[in-house]
Backbone bond lengths (Angstrom), bond angles and torsions (degrees), N, CA, C in turn:
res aa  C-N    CA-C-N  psi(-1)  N-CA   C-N-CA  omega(-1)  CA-C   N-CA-C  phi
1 X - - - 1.453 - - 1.526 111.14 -
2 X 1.204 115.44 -41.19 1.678 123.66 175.75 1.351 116.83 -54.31
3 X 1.330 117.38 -45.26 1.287 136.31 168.75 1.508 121.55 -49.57
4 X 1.698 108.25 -41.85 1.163 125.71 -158.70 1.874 106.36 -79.96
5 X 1.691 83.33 -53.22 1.650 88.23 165.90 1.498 121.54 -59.55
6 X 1.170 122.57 -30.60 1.520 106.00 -176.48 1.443 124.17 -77.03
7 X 1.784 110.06 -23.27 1.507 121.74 165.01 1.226 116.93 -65.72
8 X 2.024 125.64 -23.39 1.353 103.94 178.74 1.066 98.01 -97.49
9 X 1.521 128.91 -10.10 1.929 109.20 176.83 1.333 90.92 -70.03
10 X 0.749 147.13 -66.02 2.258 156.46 -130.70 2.342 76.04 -77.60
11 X 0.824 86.43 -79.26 1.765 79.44 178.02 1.306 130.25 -23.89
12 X 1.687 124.43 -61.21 0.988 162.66 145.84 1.783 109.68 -12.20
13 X 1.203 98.71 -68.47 1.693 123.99 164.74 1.790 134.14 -58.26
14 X 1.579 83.92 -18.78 1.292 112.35 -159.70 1.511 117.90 41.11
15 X 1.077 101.89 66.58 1.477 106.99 157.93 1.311 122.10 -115.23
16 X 1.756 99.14 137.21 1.991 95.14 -179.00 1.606 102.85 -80.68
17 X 1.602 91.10 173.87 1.497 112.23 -176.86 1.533 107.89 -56.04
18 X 1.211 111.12 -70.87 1.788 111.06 171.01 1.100 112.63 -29.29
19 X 1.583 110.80 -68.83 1.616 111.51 -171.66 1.532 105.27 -35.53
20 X 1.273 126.69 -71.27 1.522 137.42 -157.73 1.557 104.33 -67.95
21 X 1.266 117.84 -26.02 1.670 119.84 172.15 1.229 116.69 -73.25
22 X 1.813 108.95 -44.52 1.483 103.50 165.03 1.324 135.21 -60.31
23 X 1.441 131.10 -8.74 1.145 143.68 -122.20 1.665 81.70 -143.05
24 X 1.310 130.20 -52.33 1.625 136.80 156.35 1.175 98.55 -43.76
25 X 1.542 122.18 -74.75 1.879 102.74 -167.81 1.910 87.29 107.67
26 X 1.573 107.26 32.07 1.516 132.22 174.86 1.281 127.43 -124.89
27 X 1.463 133.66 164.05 1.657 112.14 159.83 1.381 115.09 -92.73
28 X 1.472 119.55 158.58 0.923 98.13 171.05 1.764 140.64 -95.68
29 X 1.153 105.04 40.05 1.291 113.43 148.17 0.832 133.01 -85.40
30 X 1.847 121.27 -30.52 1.440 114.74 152.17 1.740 131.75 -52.65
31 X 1.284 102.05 -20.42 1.128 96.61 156.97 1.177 135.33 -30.33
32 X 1.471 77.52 -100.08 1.934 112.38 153.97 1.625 123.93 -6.04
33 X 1.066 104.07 -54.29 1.243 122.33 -178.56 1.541 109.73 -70.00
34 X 1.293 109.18 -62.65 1.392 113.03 172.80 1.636 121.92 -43.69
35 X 0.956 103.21 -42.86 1.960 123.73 -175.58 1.841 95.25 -70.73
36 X 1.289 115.10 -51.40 1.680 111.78 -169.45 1.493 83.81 -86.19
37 X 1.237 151.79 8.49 1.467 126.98 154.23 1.521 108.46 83.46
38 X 1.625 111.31 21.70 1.462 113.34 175.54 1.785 104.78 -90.37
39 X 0.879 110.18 -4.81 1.752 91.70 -173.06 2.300 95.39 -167.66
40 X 1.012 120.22 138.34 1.274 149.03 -172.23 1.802 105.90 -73.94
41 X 1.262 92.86 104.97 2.347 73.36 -173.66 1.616 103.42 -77.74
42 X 1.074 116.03 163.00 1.584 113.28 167.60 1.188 125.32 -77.00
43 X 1.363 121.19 158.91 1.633 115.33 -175.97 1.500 108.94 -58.09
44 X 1.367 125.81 -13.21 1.225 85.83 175.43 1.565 115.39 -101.39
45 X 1.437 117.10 2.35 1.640 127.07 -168.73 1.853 78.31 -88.35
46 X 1.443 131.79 -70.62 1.085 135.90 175.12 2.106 101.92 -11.44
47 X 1.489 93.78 -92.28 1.659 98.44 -174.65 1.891 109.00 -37.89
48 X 1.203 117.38 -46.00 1.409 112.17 -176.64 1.801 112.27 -64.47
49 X 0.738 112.20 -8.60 1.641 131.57 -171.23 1.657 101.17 -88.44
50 X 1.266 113.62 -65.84 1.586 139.39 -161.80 1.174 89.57 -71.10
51 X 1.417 151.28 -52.65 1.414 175.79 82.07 1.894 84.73 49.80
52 X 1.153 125.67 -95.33 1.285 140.48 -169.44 1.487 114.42 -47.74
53 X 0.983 110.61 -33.66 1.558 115.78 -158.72 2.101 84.05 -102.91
54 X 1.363 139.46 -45.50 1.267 144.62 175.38 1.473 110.78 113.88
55 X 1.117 113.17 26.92 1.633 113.47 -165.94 1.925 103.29 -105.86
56 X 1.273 98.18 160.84 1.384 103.53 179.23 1.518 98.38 -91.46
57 X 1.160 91.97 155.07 1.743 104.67 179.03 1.639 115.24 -67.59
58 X 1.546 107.69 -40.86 1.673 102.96 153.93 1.013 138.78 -53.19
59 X 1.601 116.72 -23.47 1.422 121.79 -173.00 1.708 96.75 -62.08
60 X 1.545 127.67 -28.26 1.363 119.96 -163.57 1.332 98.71 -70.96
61 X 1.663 137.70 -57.26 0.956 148.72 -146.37 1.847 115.67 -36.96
62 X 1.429 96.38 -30.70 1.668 103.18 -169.67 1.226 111.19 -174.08
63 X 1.065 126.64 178.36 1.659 147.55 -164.42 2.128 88.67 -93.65
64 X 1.531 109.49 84.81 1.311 111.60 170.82 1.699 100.98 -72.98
65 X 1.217 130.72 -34.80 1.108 121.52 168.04 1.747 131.96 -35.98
66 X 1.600 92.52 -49.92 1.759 95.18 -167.16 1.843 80.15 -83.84
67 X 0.972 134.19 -15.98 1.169 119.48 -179.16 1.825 128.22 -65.18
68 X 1.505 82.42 -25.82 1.661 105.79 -173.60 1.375 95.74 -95.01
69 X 1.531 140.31 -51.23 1.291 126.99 162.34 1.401 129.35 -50.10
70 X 1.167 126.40 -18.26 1.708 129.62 164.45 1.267 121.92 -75.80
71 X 1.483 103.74 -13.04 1.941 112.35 -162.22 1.296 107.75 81.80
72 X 1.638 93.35 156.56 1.672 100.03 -173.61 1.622 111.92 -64.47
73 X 1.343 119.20 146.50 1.111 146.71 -142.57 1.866 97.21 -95.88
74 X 1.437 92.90 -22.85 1.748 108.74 -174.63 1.626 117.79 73.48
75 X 1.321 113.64 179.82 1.750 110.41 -148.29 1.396 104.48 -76.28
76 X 1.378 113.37 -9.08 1.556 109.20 -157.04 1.678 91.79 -100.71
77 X 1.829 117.73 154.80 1.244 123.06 -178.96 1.496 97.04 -136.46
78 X 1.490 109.81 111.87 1.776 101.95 -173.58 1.387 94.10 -86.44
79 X 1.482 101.00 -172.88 1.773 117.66 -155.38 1.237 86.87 -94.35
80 X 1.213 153.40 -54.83 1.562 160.27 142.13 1.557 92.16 2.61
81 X 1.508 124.19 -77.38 1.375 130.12 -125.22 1.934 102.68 -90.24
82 X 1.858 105.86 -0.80 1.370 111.55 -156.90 1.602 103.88 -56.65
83 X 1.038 134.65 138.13 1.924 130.40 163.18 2.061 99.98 -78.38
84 X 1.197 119.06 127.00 1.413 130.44 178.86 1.845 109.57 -85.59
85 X 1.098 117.94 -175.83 1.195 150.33 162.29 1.395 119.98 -129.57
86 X 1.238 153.35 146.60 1.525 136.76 144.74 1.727 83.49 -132.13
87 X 1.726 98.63 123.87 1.460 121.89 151.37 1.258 131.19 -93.74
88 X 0.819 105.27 172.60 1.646 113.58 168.54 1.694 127.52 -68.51
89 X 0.998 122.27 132.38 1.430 127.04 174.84 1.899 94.72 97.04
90 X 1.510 108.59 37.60 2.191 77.22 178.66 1.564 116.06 97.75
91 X 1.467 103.52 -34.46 1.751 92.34 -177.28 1.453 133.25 -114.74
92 X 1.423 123.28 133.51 1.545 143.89 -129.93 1.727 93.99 -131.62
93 X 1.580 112.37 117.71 1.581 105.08 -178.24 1.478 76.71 -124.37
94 X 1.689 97.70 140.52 1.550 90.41 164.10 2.172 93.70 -128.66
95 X 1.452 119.02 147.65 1.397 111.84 -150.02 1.505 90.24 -98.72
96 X 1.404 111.52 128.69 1.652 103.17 170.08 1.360 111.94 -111.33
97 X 1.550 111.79 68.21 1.419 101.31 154.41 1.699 92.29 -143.49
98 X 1.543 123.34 154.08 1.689 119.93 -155.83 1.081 109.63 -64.62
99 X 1.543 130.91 -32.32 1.569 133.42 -173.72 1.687 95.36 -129.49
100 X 1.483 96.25 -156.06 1.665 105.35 -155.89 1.578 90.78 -122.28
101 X 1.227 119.76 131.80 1.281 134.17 -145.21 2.013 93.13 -137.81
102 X 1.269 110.62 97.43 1.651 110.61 -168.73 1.386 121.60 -67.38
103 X 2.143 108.20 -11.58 1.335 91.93 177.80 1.320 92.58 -124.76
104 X 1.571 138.43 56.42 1.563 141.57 109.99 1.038 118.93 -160.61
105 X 1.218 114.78 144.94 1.537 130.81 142.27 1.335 160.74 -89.09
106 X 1.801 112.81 100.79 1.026 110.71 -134.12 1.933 80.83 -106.84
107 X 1.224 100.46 132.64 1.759 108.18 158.39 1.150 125.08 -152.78
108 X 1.696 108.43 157.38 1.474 111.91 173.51 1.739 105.89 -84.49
109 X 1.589 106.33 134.34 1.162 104.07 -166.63 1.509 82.60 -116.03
110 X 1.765 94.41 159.32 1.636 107.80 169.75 1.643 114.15 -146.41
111 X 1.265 108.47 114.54 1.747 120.67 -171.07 1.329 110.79 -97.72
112 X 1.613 117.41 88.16 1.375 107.22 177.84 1.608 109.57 -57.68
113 X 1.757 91.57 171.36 1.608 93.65 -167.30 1.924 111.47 -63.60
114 X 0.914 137.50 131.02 1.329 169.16 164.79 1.756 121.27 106.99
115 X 1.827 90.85 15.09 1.877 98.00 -161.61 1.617 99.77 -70.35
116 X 1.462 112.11 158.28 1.296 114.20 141.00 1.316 102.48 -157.48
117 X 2.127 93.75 -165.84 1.252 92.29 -165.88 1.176 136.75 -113.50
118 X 1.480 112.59 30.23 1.643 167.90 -165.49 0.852 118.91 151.66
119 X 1.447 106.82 167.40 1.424 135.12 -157.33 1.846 89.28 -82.58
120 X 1.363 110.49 171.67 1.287 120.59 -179.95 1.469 119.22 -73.78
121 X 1.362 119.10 -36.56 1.199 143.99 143.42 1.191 128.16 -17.01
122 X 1.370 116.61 -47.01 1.569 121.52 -128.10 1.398 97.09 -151.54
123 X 1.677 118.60 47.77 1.247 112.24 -174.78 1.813 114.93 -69.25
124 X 1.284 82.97 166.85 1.955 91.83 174.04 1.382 142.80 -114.24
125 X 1.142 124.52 162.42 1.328 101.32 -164.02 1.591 107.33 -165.15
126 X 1.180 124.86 126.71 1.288 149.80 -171.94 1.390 146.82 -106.24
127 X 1.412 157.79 125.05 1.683 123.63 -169.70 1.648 91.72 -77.77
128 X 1.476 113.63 162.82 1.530 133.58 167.40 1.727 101.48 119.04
129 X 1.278 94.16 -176.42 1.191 123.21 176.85 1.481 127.36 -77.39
130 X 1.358 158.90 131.28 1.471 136.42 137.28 1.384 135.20 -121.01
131 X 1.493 105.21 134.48 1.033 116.38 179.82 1.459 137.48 -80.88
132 X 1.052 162.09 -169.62 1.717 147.34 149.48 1.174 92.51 -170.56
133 X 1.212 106.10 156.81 1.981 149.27 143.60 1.191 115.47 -135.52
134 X 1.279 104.67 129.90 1.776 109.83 158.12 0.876 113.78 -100.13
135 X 1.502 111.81 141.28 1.446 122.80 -170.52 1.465 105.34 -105.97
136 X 1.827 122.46 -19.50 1.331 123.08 178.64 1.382 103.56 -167.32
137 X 1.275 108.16 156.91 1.645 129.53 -174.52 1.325 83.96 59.53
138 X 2.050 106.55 -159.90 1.311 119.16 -144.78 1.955 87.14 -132.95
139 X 1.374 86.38 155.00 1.964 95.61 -172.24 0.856 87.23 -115.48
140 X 1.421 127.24 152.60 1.721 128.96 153.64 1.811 99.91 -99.25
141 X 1.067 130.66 171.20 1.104 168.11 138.63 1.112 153.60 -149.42
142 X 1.160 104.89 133.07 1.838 133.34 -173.49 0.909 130.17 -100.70
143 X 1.258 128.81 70.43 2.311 138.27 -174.21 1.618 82.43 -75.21
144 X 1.025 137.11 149.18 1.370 147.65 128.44 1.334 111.97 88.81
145 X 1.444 85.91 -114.73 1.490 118.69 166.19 1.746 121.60 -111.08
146 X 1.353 89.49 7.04 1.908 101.83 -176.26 0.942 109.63 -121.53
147 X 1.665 124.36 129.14 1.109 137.26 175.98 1.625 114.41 -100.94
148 X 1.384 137.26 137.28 1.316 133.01 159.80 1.517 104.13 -122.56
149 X 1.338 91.20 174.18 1.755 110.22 -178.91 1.674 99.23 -129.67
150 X 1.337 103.78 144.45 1.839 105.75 -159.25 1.775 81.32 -127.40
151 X 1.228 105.50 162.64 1.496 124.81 -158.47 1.872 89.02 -146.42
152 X 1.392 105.65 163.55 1.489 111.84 -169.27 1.623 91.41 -70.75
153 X 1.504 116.32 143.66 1.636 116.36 169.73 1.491 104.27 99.52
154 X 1.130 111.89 -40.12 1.424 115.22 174.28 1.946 121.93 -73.82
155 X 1.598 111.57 150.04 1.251 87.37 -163.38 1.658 77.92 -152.82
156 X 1.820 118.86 -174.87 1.379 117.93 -159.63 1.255 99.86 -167.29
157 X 1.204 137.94 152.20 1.348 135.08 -179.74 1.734 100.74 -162.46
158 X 1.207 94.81 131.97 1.668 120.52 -176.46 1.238 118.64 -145.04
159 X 1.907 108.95 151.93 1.635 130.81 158.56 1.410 101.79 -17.35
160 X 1.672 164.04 155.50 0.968 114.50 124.34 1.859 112.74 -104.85
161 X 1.149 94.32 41.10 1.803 114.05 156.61 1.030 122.89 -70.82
162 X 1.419 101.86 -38.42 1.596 114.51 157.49 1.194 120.12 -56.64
163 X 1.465 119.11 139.59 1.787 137.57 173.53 1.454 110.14 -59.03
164 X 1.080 119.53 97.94 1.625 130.14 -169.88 1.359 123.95 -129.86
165 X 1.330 117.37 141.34 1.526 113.40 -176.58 2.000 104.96 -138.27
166 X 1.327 112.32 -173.56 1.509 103.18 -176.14 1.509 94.69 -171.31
167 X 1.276 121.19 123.60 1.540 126.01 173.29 1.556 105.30 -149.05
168 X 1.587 88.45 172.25 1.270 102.90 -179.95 1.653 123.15 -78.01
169 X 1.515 136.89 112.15 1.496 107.37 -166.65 1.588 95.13 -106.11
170 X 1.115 115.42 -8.23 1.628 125.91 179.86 1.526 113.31 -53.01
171 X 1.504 105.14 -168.76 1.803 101.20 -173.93 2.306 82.62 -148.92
172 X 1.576 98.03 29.44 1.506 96.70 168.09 1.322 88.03 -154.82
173 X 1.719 112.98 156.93 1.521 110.78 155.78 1.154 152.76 -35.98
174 X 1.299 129.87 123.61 1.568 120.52 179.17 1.098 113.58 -75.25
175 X 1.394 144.14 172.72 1.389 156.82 157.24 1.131 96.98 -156.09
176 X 1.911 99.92 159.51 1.773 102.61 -159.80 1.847 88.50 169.63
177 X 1.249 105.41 111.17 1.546 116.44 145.36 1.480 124.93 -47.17
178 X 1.068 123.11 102.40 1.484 128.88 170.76 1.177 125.50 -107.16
179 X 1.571 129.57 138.81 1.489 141.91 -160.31 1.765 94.37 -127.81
180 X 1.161 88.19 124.70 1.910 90.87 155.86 1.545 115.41 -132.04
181 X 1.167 135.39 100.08 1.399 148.82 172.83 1.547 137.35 -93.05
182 X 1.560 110.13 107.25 1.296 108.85 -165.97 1.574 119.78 93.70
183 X 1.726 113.84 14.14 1.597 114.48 -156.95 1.508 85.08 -73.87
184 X 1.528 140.13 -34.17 1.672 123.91 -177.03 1.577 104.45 -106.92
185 X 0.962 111.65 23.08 1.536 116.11 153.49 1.625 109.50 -52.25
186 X 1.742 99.96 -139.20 1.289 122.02 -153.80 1.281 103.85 -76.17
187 X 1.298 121.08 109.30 1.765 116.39 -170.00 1.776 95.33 -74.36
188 X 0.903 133.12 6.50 1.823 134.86 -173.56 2.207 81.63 -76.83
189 X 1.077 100.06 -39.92 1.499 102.35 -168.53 1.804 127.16 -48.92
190 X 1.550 90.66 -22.26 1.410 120.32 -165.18 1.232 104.90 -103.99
191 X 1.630 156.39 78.64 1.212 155.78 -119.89 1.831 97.58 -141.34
192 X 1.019 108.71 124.18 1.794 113.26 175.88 1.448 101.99 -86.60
């Protein structure tokens, strides 16, 4: 389904595959791939994608449409009712708020043991805010040039203009509440 949505926005827009791969800083067969639902992009090929195409990262989560044709769903989001993600490399967002909300994103994230959300290399970077808590195992994080290691209870909040990454350094699962605020806000936030 993730896949599916990003071929009719990129369609929609009329944009070709190249175009939007070049424009990622990808080939475009990864595209391709991603759209026919052969392979999971990583959060950070994901955000550079969502980024390009202008969509909120909730909009993927589910059919906001049949959601808006049933009537609002109301404030509460049971654990049953969550809409998921599964990415690439290990990591699983599932969104806990009922619909898709354009100025945040709030999810329960889950980093199997060695996942992240780029390569070390290849950090990422976004306009808005972020927030975290871990609720279990250990988070790594990477602002900049600084790396920390997060412990359950512990939590972190950053630019995310800033060059940032997040993996698992543990040898058990992470879990961790995550906030993103303002990510299609103020593009001044997002600095080359």
């Amino acid at each position: 389904m993730l896949g599916q949505r990003l071929r009719t926005e990129r369609e929609r827009q009329e944009i070709g595959l190249r175009t939007l791969a070049k424009r990622v800083g990808v080939s475009a067969s990864l595209i391709s791939q991603v759209e026919r639902g052969k392979v999971m992009p990583s959060v950070g090929t994901l955000y550079a994608i969502v980024r390009e195409l202008g969509l909120s990262m909730d909009e993927l989560f589910g059919d906001e449409d049949s959601a808006r044709r049933s009537g609002s769903p109301g404030p509460v989001q049971r654990r049953g009712d969550r809409k998921g993600l599964e990415l690439a490399n290990g990591v699983h967002w599932e969104r806990l708020t009922p619909t898709a909300d354009p100025r945040i994103e709030f999810h329960y994230a889950v980093y199997e043991v060695g996942a992240e959300s780029c390569p070390p290399d290849s950090l990422m970077r976004h306009s808005g805010k972020e927030c975290g808590y871990v609720l279990g195992g250990r988070l790594g994080v990477t602002i900049g040039y600084e790396s920390y290691e997060l412990a359950p209870g512990d939590s972190v909040s950053f630019l995310s203009s800033l060059p940032h990454r997040l993996w698992n350094p543990g040898d058990e699962v992470t879990t961790a509440i995550w906030l993103v605020v303002d990510r299609d806000g103020d593009p001044r936030l997002l600095t080359d």
